[in-house]
MARLO-738446 format. One record per residue (C-alpha): residue in three letters; x negated, y, z negated. Coordinates in steps of 0.5 Angstrom, whole numbers, plus 2048, in hexadecimal, padded with zeros to 3 digits. Layout:
<atoms>
(atom ALA (X Y Z)),
...
</atoms>
This chain:
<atoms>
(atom UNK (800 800 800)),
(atom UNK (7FD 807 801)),
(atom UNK (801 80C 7FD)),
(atom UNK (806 80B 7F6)),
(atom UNK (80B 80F 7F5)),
(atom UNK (80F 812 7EF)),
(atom UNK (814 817 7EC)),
(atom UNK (814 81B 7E7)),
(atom UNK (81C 81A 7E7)),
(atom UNK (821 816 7EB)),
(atom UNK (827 819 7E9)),
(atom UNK (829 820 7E9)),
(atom UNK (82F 824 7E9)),
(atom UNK (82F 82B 7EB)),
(atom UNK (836 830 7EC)),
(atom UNK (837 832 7F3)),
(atom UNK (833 839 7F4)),
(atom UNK (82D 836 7EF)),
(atom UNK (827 833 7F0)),
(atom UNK (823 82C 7EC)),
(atom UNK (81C 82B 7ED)),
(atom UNK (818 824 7EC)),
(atom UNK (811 822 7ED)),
(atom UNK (80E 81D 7F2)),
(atom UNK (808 81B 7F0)),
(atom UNK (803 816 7F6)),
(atom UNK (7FE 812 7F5)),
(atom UNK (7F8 80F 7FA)),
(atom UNK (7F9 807 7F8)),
(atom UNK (7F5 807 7FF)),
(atom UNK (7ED 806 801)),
(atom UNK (7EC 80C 805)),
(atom UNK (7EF 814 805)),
(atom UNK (7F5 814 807)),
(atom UNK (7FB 81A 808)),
(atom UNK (801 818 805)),
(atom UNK (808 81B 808)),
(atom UNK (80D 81C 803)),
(atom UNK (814 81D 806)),
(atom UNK (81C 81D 803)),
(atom UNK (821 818 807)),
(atom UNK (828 816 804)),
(atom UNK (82F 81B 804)),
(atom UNK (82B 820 800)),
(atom UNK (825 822 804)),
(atom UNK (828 828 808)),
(atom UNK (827 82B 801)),
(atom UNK (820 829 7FF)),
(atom UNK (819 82C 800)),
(atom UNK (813 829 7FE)),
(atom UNK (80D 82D 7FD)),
(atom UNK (808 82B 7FF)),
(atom UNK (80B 825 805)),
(atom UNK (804 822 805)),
(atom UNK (7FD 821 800)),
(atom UNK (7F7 81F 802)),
(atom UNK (7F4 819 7FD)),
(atom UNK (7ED 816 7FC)),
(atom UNK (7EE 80E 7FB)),
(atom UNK (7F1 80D 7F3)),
(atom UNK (7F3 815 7F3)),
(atom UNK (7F9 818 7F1)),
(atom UNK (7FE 81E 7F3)),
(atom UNK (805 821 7F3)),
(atom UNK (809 824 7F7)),
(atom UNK (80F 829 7F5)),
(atom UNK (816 827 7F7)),
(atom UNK (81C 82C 7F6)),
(atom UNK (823 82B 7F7)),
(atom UNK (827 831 7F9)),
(atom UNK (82F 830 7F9)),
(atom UNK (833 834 7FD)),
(atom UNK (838 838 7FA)),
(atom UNK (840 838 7FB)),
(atom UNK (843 832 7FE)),
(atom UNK (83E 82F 803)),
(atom UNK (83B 82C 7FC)),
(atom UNK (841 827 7FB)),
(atom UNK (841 824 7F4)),
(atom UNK (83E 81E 7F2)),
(atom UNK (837 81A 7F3)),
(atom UNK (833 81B 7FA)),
(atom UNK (82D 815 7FA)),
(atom UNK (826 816 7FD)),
(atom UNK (81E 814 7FE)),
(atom UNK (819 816 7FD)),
(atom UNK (814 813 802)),
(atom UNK (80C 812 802)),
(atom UNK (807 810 809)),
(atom UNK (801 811 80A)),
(atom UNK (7FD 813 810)),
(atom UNK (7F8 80E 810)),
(atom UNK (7FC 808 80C)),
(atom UNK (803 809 810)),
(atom UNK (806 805 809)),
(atom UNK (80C 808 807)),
(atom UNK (80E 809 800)),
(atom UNK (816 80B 7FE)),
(atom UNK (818 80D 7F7)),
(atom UNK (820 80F 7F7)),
(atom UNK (824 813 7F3)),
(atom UNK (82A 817 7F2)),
(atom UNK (82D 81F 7F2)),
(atom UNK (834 81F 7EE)),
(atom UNK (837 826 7F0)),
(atom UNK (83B 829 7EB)),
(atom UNK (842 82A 7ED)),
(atom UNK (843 832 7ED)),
(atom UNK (849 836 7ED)),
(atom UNK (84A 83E 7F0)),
(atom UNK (850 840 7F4)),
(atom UNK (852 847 7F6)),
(atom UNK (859 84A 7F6)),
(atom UNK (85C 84F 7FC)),
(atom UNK (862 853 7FD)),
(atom UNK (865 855 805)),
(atom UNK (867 85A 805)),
(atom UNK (864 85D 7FE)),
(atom UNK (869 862 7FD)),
(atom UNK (870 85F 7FF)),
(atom UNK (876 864 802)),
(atom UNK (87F 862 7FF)),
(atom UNK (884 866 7FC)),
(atom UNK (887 85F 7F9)),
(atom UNK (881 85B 7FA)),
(atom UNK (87B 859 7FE)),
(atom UNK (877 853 7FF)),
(atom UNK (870 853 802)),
(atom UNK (86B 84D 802)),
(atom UNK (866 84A 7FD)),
(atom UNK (85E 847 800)),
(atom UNK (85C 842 7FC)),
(atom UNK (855 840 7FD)),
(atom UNK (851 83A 7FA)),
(atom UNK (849 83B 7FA)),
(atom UNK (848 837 7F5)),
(atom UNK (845 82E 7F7)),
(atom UNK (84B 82B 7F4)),
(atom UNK (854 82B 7F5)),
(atom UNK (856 831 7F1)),
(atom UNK (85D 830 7EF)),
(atom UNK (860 837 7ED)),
(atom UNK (866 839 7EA)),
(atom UNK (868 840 7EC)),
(atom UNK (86C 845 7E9)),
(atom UNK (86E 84C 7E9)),
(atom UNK (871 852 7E4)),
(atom UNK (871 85A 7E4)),
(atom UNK (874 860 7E0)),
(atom UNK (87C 861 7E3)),
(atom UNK (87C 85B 7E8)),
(atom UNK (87C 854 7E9)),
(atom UNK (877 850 7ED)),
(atom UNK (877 849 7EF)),
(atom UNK (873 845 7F3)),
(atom UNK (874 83F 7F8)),
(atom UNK (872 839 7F8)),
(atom UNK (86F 83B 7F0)),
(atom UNK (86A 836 7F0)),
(atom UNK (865 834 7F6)),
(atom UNK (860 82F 7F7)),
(atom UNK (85A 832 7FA)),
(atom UNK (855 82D 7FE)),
(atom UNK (84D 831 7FF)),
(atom UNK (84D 835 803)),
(atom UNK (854 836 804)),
(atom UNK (858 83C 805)),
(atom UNK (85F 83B 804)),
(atom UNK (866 841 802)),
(atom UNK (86B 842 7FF)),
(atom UNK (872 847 7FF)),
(atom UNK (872 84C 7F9)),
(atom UNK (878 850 7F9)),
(atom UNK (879 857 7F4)),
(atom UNK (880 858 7F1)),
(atom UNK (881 85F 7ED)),
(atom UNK (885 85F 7E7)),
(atom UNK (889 864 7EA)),
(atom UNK (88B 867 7F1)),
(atom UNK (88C 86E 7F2)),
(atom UNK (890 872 7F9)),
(atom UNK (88B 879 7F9)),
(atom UNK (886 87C 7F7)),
(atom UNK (87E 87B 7F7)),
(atom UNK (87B 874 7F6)),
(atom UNK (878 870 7F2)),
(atom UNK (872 86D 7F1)),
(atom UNK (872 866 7ED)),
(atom UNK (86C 863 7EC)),
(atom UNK (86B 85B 7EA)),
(atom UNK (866 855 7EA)),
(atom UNK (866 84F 7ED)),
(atom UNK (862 849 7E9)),
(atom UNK (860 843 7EB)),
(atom UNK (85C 83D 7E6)),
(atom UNK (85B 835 7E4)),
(atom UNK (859 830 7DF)),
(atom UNK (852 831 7E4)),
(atom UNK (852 838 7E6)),
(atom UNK (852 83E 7E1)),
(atom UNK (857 843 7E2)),
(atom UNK (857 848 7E9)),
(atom UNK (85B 84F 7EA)),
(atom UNK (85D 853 7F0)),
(atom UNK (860 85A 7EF)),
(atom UNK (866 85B 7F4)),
(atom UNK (86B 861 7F4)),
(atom UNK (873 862 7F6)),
(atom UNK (874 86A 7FA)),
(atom UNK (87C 86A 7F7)),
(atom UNK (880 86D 7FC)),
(atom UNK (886 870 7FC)),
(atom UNK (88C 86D 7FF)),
(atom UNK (88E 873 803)),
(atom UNK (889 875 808)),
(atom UNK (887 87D 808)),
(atom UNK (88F 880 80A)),
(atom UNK (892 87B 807)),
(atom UNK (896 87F 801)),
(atom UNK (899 882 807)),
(atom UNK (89C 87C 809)),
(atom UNK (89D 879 803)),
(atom UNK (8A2 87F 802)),
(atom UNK (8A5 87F 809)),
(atom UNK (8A7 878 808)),
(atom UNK (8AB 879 801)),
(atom UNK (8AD 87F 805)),
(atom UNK (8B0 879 80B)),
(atom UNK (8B2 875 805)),
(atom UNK (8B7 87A 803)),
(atom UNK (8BA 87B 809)),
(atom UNK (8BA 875 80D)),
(atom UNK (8C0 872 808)),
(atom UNK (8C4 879 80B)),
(atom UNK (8C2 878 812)),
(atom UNK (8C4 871 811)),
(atom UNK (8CB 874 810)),
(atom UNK (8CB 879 815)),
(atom UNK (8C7 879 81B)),
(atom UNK (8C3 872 81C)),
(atom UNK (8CA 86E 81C)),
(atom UNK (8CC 871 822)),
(atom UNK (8C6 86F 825)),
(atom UNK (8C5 868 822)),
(atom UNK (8CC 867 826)),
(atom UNK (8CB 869 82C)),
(atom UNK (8C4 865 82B)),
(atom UNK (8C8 85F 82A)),
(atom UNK (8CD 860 82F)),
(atom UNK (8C8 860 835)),
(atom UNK (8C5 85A 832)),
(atom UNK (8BF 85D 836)),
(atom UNK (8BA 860 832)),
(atom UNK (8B4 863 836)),
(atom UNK (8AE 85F 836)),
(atom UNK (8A6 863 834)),
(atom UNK (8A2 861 838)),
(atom UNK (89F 85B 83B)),
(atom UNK (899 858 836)),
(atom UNK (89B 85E 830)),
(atom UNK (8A2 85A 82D)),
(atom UNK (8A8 858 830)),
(atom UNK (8AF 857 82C)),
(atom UNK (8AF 852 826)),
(atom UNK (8B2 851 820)),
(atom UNK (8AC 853 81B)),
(atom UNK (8AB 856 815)),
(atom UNK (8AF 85B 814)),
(atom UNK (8B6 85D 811)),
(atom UNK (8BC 85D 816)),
(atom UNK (8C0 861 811)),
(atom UNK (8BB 867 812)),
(atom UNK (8BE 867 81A)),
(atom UNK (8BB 866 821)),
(atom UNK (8B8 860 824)),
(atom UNK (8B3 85C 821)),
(atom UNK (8AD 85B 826)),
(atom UNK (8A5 857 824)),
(atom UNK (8A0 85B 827)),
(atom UNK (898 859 828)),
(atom UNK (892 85E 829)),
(atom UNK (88B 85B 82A)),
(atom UNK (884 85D 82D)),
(atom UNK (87E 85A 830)),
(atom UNK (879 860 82D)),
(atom UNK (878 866 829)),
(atom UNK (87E 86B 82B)),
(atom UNK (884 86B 82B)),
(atom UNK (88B 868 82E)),
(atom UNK (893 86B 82E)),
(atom UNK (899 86B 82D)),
(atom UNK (89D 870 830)),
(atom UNK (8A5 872 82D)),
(atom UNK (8AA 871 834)),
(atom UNK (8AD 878 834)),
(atom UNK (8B4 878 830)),
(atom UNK (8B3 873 82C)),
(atom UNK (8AF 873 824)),
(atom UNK (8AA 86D 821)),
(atom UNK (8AB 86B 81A)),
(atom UNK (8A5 867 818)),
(atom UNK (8A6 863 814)),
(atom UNK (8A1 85E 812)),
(atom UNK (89A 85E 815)),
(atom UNK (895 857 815)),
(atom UNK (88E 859 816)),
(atom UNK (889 854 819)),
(atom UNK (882 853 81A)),
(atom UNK (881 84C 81E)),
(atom UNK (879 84E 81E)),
(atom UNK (877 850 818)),
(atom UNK (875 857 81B)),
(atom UNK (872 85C 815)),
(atom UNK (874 863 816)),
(atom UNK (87B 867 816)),
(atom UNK (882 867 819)),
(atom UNK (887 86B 818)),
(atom UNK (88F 86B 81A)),
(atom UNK (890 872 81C)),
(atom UNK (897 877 81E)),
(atom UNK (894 87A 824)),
(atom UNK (88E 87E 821)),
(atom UNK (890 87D 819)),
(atom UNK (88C 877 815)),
(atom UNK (892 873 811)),
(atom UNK (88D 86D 810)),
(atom UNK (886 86B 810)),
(atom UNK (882 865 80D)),
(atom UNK (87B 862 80E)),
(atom UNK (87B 85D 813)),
(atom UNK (876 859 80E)),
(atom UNK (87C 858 809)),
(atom UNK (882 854 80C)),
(atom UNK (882 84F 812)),
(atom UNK (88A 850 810)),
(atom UNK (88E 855 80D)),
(atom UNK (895 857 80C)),
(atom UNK (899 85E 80C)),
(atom UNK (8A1 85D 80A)),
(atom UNK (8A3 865 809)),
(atom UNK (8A9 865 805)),
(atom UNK (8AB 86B 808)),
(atom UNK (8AA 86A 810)),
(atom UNK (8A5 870 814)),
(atom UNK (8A8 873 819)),
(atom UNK (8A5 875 81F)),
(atom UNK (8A9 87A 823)),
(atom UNK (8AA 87B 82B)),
(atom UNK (8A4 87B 82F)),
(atom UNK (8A0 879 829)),
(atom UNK (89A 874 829)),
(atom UNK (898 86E 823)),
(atom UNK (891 86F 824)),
(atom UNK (88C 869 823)),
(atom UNK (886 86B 823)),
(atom UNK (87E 866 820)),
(atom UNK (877 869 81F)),
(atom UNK (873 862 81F)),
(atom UNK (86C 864 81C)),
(atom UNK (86A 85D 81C)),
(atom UNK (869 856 820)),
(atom UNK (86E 852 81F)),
(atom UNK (86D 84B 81B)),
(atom UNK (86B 846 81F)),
(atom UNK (869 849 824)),
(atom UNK (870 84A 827)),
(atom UNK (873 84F 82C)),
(atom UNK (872 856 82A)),
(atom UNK (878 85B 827)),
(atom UNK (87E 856 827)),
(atom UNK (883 859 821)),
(atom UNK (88A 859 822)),
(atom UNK (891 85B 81F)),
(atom UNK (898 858 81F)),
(atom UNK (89D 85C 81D)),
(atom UNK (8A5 85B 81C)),
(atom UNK (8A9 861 81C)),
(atom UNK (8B0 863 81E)),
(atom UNK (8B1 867 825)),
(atom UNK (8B7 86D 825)),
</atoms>
């Protein structure tokens, strides 16, 4: 034989992002000088590095080499043991000589927390989405939770099992304790946590903008509407039921339009008088689309369904022309219903408006801009 071969140590545990050193020490059993090559084979040799990689002995001389394991941070470093060998040949004595050995990498555990958007936009609620990634060697299984002052937060799924690596979301949705028609917003801030029996506890701080339920003009139209409460009853007894006479004697109502509604039974209330008509505005891209009021006639609007099938983020609007009755962050609803007890007249002539700014790519990739509204209403 020409070389021995020992290890200081054959078993060594290190913590991913750590280091262990053991020491290899060479002996010239031949009877020449010979250059003994010392290399590391086995799963854990990506991670060593010996210095020197060779000695050069004269016969019955010894020698030692350093090797040191460095063992990468994060996930790449999977819990759990990785074998290796330690190899020695000479250049002259081509006998090979093999000592075997083991690194136990240490389970770790690091995860982050992220919330999109970090500021989350409603006036009764608003939801947003929760990043969880796992950066630690090992599953990491997290229990998630939230809370705030003046507002619930709940998250879904509460628990998630993470593998290394992995990046995975969950729904958090803010409801404020209360809501409120006018007025300046308010922003409520809440936090997010997540932990495990493996993982000490992680925070991330998000905030709802409150909004009023009634866009800026608003408490003008509020007041139009009580105003219109007080006296539909009386023209329901006067004027109206003339006209819903001769509406049902036709038998005929006038249709809207191709593709902006057509007669149906809907939502809305035969008592207040007219025609029930479904009507369906949409759009293809940022701007706006039109319904425009035949003239003589009068729109009552009476429930309205917002739609957003692409997960668009930005705003949309429902207009009279050029006033602003609603509007609402494309981020936070895919539907949403609107039932006014007391109907929004559009007079002759007058045009509900659709209109969406889409700030953002839609999810998944899909098509651009693709809101849309479905309103019921009564045609007079």
């Amino acid at each position: 034989m020409g070389a021995t071969l020992t290890l200081s140590e054959q078993a060594i545990t290190v913590v991913p992002g750590g280091t262990a050193v053991i020491a290899a020490s060479v002996t010239n059993t031949g009877t020449a000088v010979d250059e003994v090559a010392v290399t590391v084979e086995g799963e854990a040799a990506a991670w060593a590095v010996v210095e020197p990689w060779s000695v050069v002995l004269f016969p019955g001389a010894q020698g030692e080499v350093v090797v040191t394991f460095r063992v990468p941070e994060g996930p790449r470093a999977r819990p759990g043991p990785a074998p290796f060998a330690v190899r020695a040949v000479g250049s002259a004595d081509h006998t090979v000589t093999r000592v075997d050995g083991v690194v136990e990498v240490a389970p770790y555990a690091e995860a982050s927390l992220s919330l999109r958007p970090e500021v989350l936009q409603g006036s009764r609620r608003a939801s947003g989405t929760l990043i969880v990634e796992n950066r630690g060697n090992a599953r990491a299984e997290l229990h998630l939770a939230g809370a705030g002052e003046h507002l619930s937060v709940s998250v879904e799924p509460s628990l998630l099992l993470v593998g290394p690596g992995e990046v995975v979301s969950a729904i958090v949705t803010a409801t404020p304790d209360s809501a409120f028609l006018r007025g300046q917003g308010e922003r409520l801030p809440f936090t997010v946590t997540a932990e495990g029996a493996e993982h000490p506890r992680i925070t991330v701080e998000g905030a709802m903008a409150q909004r009023a339920r009634l866009p800026q003009g608003g408490a003008a139209l509020l007041a139009a509407l009580l105003v219109l409460a007080l006296l539909l009853p009386l023209a329901w007894f006067g004027a109206l039921r003339p006209l819903v006479r001769r509406e049902v004697a036709r038998g005929n109502p006038s249709a809207i339009g191709p593709g902006s509604g057509r007669p149906g039974t809907g939502g809305a209330p035969a008592a207040i008088g007219g025609s029930p008509i479904d009507g369906r505005l949409f759009l293809t891209a940022p701007g706006q689309v039109k319904f425009a009021v035949p003239a003589g006639r009068t729109l009552l609007v009476t429930d309205i369904v917002l739609q957003n099938p692409g997960a668009n983020t930005g705003l949309l609007r429902v207009k009279r022309g050029e006033d602003v009755l609603l509007e609402v962050g494309l981020e936070n609803f895919r539907s949403q219903d609107f039932h006014f007890v007391t109907p929004i007249t559009f007079s002759s002539e007058s045009t509900l408006v659709l209109e969406a700014q889409c700030t953002g790519a839609a999810a998944g990739g899909g098509a651009g801009c693709t809101p849309s509204a479905l309103f019921s209403a009564l045609l007079s």
